[in-house]
Backbone bond lengths (Angstrom), bond angles and torsions (degrees), N, CA, C in turn:
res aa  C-N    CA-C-N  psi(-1)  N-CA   C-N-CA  omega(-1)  CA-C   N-CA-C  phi
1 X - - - 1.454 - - 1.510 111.09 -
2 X 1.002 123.91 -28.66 1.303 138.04 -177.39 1.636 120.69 -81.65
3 X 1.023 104.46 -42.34 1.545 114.67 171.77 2.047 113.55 -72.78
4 X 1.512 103.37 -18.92 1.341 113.82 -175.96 1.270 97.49 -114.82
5 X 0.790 178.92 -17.56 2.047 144.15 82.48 1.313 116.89 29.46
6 X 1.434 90.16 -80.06 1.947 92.85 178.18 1.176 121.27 -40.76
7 X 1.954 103.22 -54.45 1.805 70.92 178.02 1.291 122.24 -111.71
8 X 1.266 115.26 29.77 2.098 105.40 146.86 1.410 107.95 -67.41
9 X 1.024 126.05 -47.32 2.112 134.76 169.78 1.501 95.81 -32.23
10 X 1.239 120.77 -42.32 1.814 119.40 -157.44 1.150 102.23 -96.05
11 X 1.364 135.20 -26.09 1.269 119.38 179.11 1.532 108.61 -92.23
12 X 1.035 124.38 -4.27 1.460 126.52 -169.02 1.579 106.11 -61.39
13 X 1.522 97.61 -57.70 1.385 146.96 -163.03 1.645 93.71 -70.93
14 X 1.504 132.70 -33.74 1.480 119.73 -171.01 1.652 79.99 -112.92
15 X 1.080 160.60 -39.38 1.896 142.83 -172.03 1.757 98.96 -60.09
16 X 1.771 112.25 -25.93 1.597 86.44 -175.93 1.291 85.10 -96.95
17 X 1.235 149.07 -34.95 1.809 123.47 -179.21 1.522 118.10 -55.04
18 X 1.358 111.22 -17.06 1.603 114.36 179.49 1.196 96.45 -78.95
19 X 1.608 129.76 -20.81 1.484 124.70 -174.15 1.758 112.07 -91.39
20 X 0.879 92.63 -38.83 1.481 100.42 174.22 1.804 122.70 -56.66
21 X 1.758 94.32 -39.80 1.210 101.70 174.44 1.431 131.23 -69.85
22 X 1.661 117.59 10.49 1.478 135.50 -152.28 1.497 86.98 -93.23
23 X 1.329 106.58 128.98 2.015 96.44 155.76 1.447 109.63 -45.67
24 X 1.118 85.68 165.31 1.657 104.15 177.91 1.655 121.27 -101.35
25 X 2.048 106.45 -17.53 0.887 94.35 150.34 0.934 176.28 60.75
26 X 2.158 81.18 -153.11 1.901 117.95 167.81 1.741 101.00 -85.31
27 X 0.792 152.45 42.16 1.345 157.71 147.98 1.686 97.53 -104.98
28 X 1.020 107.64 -43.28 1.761 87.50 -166.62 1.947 93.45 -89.75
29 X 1.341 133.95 -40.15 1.201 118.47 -179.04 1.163 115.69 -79.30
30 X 1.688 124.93 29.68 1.596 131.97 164.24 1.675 92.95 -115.31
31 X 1.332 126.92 -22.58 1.500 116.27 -168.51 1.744 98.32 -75.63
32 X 1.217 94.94 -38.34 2.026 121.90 -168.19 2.208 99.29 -49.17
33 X 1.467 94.28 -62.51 1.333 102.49 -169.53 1.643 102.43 -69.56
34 X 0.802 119.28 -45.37 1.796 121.38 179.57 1.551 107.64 -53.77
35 X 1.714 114.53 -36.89 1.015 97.94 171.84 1.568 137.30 -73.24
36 X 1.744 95.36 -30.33 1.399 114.59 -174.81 1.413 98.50 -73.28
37 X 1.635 150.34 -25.40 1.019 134.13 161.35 1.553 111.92 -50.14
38 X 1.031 105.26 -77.63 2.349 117.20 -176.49 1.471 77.47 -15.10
39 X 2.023 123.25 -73.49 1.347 100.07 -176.51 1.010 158.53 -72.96
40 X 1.272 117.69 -5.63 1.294 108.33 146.65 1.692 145.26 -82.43
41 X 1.361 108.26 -1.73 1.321 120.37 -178.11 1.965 105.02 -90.93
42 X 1.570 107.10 -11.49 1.034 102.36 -178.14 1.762 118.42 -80.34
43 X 1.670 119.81 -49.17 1.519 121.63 143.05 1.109 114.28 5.10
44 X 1.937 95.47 -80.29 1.582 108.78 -159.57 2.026 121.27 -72.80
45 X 1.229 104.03 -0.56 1.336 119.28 160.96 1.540 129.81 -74.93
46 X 1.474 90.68 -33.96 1.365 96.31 -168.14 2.084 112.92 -96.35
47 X 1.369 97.47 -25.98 1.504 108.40 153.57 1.161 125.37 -40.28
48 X 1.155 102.25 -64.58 1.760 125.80 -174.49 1.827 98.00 -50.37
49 X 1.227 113.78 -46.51 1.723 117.49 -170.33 1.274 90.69 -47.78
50 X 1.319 128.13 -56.32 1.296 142.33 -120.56 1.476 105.84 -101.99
51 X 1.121 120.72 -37.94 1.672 130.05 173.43 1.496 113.50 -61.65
52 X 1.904 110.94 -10.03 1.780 95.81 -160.58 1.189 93.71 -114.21
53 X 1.944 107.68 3.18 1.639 88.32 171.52 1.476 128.43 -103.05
54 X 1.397 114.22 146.62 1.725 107.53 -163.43 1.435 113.01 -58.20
55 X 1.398 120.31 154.36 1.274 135.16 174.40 1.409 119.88 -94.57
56 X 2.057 126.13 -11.12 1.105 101.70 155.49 1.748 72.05 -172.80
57 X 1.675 85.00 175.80 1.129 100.46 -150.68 1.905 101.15 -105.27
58 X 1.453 110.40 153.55 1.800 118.67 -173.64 1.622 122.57 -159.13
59 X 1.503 72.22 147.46 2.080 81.29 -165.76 1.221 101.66 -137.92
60 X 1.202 121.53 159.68 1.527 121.26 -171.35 1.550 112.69 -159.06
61 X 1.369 136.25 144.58 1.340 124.13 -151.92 2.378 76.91 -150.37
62 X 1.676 93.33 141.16 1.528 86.86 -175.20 1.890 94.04 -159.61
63 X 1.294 96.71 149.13 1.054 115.52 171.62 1.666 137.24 -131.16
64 X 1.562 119.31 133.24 1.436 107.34 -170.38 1.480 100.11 -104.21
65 X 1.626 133.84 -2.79 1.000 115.28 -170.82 1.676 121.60 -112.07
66 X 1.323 135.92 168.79 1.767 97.69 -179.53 1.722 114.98 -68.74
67 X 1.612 96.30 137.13 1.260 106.45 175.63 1.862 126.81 -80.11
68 X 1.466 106.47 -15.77 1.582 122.74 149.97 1.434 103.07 -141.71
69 X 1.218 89.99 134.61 1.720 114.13 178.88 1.639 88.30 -74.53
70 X 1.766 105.70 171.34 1.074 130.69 -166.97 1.729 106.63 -77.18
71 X 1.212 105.20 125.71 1.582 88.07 -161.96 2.079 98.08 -142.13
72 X 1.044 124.60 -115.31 1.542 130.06 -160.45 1.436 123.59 163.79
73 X 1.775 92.05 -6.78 1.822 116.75 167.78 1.235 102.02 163.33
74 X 1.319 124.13 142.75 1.655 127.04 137.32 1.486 124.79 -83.71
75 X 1.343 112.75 11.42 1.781 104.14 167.81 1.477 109.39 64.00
76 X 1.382 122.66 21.98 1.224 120.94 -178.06 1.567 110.47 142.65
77 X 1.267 99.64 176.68 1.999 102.63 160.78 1.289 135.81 -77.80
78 X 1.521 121.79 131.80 1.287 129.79 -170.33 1.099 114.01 -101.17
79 X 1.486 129.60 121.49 1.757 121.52 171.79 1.453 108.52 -66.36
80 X 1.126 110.42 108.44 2.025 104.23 174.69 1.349 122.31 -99.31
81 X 1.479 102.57 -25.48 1.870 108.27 167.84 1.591 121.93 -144.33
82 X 1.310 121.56 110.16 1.482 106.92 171.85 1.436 120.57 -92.35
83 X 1.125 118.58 -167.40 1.610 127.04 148.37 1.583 119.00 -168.40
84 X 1.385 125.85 158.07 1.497 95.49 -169.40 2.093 83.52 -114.95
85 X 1.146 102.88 162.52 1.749 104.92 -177.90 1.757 116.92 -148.42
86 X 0.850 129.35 134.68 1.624 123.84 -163.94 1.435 116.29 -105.79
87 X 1.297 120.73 143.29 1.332 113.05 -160.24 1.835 93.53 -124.04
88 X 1.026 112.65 142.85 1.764 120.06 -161.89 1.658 90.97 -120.21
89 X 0.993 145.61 11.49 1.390 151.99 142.89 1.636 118.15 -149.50
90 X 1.358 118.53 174.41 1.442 132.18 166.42 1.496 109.21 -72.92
91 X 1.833 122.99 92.02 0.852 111.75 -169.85 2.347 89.80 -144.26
92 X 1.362 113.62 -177.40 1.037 129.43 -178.22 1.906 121.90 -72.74
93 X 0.659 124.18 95.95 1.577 136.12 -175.95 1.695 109.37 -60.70
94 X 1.084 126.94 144.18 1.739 134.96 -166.11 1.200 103.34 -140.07
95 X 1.346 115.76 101.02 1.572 103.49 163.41 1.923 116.40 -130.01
96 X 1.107 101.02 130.43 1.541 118.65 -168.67 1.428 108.09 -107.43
97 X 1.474 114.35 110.42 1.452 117.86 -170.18 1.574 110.60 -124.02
98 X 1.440 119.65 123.45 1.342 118.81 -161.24 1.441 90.14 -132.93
99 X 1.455 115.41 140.02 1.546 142.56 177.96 1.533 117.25 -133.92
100 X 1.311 104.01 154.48 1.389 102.65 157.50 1.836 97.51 -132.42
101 X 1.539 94.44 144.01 1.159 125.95 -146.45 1.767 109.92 -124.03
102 X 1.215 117.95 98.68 1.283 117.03 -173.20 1.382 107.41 -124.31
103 X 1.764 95.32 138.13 1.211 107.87 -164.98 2.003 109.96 -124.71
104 X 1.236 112.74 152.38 1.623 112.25 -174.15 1.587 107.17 -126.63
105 X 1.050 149.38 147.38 1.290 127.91 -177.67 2.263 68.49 -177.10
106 X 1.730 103.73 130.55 1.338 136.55 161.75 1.413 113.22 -154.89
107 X 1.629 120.97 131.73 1.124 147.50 -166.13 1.868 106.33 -146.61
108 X 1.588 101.88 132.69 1.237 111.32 167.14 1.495 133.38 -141.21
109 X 1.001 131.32 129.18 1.228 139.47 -157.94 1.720 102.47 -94.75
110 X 1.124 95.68 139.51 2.036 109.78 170.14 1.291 89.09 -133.38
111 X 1.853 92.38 120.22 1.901 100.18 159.45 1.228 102.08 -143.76
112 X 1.347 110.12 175.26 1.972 114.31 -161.65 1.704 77.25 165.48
113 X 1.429 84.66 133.40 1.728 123.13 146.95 1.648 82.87 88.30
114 X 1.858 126.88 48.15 1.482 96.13 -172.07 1.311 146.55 47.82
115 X 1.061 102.45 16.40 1.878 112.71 152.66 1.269 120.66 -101.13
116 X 1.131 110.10 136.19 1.404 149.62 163.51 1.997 101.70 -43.53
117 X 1.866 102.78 112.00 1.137 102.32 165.78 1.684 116.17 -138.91
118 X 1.642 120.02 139.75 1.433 96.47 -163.20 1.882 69.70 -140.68
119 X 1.810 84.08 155.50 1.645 102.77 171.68 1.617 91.00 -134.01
120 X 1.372 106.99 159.04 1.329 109.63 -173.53 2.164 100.80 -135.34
121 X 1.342 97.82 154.91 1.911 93.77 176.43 1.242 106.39 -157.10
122 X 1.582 106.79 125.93 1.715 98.89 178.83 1.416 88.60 -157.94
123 X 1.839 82.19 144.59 1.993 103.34 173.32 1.194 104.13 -155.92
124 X 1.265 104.76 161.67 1.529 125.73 -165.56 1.350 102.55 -149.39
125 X 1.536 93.54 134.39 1.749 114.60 146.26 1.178 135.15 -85.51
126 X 1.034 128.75 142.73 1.609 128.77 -155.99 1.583 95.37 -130.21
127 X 2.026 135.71 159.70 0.797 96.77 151.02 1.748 72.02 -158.09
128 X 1.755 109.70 156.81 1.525 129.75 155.92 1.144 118.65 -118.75
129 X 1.966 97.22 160.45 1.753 96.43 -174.08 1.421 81.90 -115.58
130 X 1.312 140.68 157.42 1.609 160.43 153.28 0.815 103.16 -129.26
131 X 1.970 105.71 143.76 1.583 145.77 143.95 1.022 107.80 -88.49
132 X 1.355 119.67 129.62 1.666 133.73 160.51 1.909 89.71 64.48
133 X 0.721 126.33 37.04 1.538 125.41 166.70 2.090 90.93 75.20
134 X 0.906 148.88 36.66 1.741 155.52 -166.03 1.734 99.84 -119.92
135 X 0.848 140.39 90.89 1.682 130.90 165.04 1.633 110.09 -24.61
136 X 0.963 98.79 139.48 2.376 110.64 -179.26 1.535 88.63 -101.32
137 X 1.406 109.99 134.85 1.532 124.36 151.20 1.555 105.83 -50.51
138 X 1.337 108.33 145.07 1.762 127.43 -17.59 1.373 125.42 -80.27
139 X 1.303 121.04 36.64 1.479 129.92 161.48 1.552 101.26 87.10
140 X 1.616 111.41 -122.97 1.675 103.31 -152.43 1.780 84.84 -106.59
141 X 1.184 98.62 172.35 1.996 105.49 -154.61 1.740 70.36 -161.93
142 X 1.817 84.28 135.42 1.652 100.43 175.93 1.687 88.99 -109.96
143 X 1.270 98.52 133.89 1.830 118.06 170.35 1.288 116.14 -84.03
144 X 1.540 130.30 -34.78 1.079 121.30 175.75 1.612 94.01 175.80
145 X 1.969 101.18 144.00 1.234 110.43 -154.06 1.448 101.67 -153.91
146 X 1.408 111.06 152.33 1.869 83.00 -173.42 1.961 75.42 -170.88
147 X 1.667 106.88 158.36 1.426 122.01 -161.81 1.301 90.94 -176.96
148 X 1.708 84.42 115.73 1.769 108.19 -172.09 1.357 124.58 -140.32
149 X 1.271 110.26 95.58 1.363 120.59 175.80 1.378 117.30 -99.93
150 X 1.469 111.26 163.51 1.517 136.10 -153.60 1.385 104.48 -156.64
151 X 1.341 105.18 109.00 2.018 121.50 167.56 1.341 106.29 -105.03
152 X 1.610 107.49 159.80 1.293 101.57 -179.35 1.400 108.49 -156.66
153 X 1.477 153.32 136.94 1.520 137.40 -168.67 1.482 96.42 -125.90
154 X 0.934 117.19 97.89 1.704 110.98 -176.04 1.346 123.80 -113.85
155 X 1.376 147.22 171.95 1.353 125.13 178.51 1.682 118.69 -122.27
156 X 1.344 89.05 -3.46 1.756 112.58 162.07 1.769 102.59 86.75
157 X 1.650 95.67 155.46 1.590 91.53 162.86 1.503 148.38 -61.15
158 X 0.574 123.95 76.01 2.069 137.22 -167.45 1.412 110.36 -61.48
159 X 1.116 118.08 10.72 1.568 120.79 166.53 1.599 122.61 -68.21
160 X 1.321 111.02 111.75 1.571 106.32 -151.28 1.314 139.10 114.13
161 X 1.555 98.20 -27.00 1.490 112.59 -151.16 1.726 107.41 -130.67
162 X 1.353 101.03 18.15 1.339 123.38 150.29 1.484 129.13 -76.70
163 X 1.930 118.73 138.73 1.258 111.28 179.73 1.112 95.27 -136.85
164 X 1.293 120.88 172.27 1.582 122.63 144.32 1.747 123.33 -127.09
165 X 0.916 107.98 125.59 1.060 132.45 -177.08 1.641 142.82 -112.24
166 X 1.279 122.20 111.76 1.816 135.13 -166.43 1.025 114.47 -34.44
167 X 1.268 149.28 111.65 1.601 124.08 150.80 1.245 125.08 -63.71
168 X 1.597 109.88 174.53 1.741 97.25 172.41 1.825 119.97 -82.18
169 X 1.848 111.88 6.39 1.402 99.87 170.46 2.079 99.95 -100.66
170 X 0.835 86.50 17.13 1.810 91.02 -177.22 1.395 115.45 78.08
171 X 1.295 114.98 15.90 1.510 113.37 148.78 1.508 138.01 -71.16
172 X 0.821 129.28 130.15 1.691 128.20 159.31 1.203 130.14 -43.04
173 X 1.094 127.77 138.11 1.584 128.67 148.30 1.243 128.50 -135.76
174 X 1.200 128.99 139.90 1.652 130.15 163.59 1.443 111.62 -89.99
175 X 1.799 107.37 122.13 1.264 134.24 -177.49 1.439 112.00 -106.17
176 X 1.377 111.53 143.74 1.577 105.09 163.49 1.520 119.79 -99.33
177 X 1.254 108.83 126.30 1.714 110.02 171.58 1.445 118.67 -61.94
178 X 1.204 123.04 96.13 1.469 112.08 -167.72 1.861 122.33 -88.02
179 X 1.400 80.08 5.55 1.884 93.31 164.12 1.934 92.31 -97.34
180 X 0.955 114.00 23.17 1.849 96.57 160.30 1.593 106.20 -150.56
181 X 0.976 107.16 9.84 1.343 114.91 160.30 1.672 105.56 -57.42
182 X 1.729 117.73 148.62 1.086 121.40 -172.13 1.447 90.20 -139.11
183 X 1.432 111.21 130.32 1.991 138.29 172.70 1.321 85.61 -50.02
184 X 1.759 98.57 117.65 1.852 104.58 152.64 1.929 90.91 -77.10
185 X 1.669 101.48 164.02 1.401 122.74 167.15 1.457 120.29 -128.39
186 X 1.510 125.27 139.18 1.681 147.83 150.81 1.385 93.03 -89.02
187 X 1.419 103.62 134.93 1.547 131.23 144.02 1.536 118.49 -122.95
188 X 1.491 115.49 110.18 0.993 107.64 147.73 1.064 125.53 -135.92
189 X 1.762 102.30 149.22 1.835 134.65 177.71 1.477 122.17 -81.11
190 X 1.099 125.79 132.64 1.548 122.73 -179.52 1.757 89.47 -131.77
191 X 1.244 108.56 133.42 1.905 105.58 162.10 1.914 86.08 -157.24
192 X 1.239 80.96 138.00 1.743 119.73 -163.61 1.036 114.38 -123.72
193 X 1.317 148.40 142.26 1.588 158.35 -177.37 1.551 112.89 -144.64
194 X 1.314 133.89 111.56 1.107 115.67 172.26 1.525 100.57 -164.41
195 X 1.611 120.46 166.38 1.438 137.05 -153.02 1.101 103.65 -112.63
196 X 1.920 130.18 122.63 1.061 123.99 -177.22 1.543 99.67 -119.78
197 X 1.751 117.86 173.55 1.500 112.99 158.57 1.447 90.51 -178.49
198 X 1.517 101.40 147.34 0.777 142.71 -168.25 1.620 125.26 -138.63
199 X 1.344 115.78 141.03 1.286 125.41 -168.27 2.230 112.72 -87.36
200 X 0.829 127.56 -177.89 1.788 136.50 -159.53 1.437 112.51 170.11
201 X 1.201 98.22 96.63 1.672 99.36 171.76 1.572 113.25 -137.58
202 X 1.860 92.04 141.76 1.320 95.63 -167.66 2.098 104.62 -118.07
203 X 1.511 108.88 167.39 1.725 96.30 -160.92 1.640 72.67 -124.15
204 X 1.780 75.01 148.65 1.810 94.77 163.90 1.414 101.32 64.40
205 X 1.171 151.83 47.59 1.511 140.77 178.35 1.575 111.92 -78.09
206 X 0.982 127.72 84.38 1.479 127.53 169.40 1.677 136.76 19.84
207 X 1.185 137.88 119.82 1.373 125.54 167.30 1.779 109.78 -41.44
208 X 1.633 98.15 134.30 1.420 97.70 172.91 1.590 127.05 110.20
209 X 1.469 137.31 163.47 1.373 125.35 -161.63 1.721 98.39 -76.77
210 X 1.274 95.79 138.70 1.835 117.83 158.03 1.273 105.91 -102.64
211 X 1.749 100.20 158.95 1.487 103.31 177.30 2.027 100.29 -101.16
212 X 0.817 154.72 -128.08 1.499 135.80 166.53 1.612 97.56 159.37
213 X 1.773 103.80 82.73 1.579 94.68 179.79 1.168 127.65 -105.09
214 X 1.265 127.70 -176.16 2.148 121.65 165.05 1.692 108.83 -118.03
215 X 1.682 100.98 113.41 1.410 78.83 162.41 1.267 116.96 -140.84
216 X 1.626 112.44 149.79 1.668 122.43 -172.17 1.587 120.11 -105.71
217 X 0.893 123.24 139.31 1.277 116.05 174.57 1.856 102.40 -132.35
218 X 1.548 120.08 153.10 1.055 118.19 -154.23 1.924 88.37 -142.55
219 X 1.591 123.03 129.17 0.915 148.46 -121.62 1.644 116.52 -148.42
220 X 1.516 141.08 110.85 1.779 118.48 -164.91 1.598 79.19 -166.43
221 X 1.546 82.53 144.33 1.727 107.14 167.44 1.182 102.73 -124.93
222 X 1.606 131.72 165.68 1.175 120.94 144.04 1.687 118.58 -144.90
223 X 1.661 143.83 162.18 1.158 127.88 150.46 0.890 132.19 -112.00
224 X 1.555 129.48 -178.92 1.468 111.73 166.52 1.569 99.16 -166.08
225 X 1.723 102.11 145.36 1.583 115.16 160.85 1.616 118.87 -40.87
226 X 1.479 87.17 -111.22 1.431 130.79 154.04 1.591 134.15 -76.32
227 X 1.688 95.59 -23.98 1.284 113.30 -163.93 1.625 121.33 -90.79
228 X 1.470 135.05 -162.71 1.064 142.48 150.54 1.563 125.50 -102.18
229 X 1.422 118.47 140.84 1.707 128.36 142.94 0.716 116.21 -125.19
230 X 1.688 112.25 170.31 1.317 131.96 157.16 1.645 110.81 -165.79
231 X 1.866 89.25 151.94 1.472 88.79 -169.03 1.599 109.84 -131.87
232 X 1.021 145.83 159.58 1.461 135.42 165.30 1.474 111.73 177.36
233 X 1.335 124.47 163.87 1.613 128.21 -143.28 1.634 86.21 -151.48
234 X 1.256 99.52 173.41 1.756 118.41 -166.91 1.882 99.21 173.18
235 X 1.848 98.43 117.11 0.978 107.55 166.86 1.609 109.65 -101.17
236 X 1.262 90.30 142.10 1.495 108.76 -157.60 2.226 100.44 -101.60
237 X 1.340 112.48 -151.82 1.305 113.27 -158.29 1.670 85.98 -64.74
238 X 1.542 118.09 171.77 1.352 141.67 -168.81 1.771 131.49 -153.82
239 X 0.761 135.29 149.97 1.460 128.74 158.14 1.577 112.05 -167.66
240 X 1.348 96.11 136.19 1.471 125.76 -166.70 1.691 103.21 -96.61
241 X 1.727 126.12 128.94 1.645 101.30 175.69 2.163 68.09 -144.63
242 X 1.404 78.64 140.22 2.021 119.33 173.56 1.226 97.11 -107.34
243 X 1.457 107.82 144.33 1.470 124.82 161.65 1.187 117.94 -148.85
244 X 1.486 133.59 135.18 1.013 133.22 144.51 1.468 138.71 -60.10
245 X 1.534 129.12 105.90 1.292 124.05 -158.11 2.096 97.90 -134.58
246 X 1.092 103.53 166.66 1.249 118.88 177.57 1.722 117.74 -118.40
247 X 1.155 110.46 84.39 1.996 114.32 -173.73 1.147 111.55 -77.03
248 X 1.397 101.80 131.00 1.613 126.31 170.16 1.664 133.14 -25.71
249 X 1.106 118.90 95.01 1.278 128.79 -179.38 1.526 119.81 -56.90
């Protein structure tokens, strides 16, 4: 026990003279680099936080089925898509609203005996984006619109409605009875389908949740002589996408 004492005592005594004997240095240009690592790994920590957080905020509201059936008016505006979206400062609102937009418009004319007959057909889609129930510049935006008239000068079918008749030098003539005259007719059909979109932006939108809706309303007149129209529209599948963005000063 005694002989193994001694020499743990002896080496104690020569590991710190081996330490002592170190330049002084490489002790300080190993303290130097250890430090300049901590700094640089610290930067690259704090980047990393910073890259995973979002830069703005999005909501989106969509539809595959028709959002107004085929109709001849809605009597007003229809909400067809909302979404609600939160804004974490006073910043600029984005909303991008895309439709497809189908339109019907048929008109027909009856003329006979050379008169002049015209029918006329027109409808429109209309559509707005609102915050908090407020219309977004630039307000209401027509998607698709169409006005279709049809003239016609005809002299009608006369089958039947032939006579002949004596003069007073004893000649003949063939007359037309124009009480049996029968209206020739034009019909024409137009039906249209097509995808519109349009942009809505609003400034300064408030700290805090918005509600962010779409609404369409669908719109038709028609006239007529003698003849027939008709007009009516149907918005078909849809999707609405909001964003929160910050515009260039």
């Amino acid at each position: 026990m005694q002989s193994a004492f001694q020499k743990l005592t002896y080496r104690v005594p020569m590991f710190a003279a081996c330490r002592s004997l170190l330049p002084m240095n490489l002790v300080i240009k190993k303290l130097s680099i250890g430090l300049l690592a901590v700094g640089l790994a610290l930067p690259l920590a704090v980047q990393t936080s910073q890259a995973g957080q979002p830069g703005a905020q999005f909501a989106f509201s969509t539809s595959e089925l028709n959002l107004i059936k085929q109709t001849s008016g809605t009597n007003g505006w229809v909400t067809i898509l909302a979404a609600p979206i939160k804004t974490p400062s006073s910043k600029e609102l984005y909303v991008s609203a895309s439709l497809e937009a189908g339109l019907y418009t048929q008109t027909e004319v009856r003329s006979k005996n050379n008169k002049k007959d015209t029918s006329t057909a027109s409808v429109a889609i209309q559509v707005q984006a609102l915050i908090d129930g407020e219309p977004m510049p630039p307000g209401t935006v027509t998607y698709a619109a169409r006005t279709q008239t049809l003239s016609a000068t005809l002299e009608g079918a006369i089958a039947g409605c032939l006579r002949t008749v004596t003069n007073p030098d004893g000649t003949t003539s063939i007359v037309v009875d124009q009480n049996c005259v029968t209206p020739e007719t034009i019909n024409l059909i137009l039906s249209t389908l097509n995808a519109a979109s349009f942009n809505f932006v609003a400034s300064n939108v408030p700290v805090g949740t918005h509600m962010v809706s779409l609404q369409a309303r669908i719109s038709s007149s028609t006239s007529v002589d003698t003849g027939t129209a008709e007009a009516t529209g149907f918005v078909g599948k849809g999707t609405m996408v909001a964003q929160i963005v910050r515009a260039a000063q």
